[in-house]
N, C-alpha and C positions, 0 to 999 in steps of 0.2 A: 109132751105138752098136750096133745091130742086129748090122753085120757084124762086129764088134769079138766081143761076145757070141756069136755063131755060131759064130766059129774056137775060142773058148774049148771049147766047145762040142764042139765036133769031135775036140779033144785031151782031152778027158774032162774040162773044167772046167763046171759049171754052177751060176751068181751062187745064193747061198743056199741050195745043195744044198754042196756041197764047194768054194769059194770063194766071198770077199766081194770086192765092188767098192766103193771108197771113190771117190767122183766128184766133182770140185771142177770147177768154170767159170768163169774171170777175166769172161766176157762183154766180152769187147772190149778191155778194159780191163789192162792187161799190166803196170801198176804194179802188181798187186793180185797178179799171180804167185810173186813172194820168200814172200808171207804166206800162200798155196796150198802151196806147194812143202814149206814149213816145214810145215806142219800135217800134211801124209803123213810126212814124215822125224819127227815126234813121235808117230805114230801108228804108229812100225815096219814100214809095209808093206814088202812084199817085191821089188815093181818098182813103178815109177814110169812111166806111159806117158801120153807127151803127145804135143799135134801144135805143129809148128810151133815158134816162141819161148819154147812151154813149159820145152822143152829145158834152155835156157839158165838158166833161174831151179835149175829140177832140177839141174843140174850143182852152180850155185853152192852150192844148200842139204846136196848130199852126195857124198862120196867113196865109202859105203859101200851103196846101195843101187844097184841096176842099174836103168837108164834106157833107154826104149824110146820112140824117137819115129818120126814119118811127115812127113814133105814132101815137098809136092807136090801134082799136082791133082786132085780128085775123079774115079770115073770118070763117064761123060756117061751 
């Protein structure tokens, strides 16, 4: 989340100064991503950014907000 927050950063966003981050974490647990997914698309946010299988619940829960995902592997 650090470097997540840093590029915000960089492009002139900074959490709690002029942007909020609404942060949700299945924790392993990917059943639990439809009722994540849902809870930002009732909450209006503006982009959606997951990693991984996030994606796919995001897709399903909207047409209308823009989805921003990463795959692939950390760097070392």
């Amino acid at each position: 989340m650090a470097e997540f927050l840093l590029g915000l950063k960089e492009i002139g966003y900074v959490e709690r100064q002029n942007v909020a981050v609404e942060y949700r974490w299945a924790e392993n647990q990917n059943d639990r991503l439809p009722v994540l997914a849902a809870e930002l698309v009732q909450k209006q946010v503006r982009v959606i950014g997951t990693l991984g299988t996030g994606a796919m619940a995001a897709k399903a829960a909207t047409t209308a907000i823009p989805i921003v995902f990463l795959i692939g592997e950390a760097a070392a």
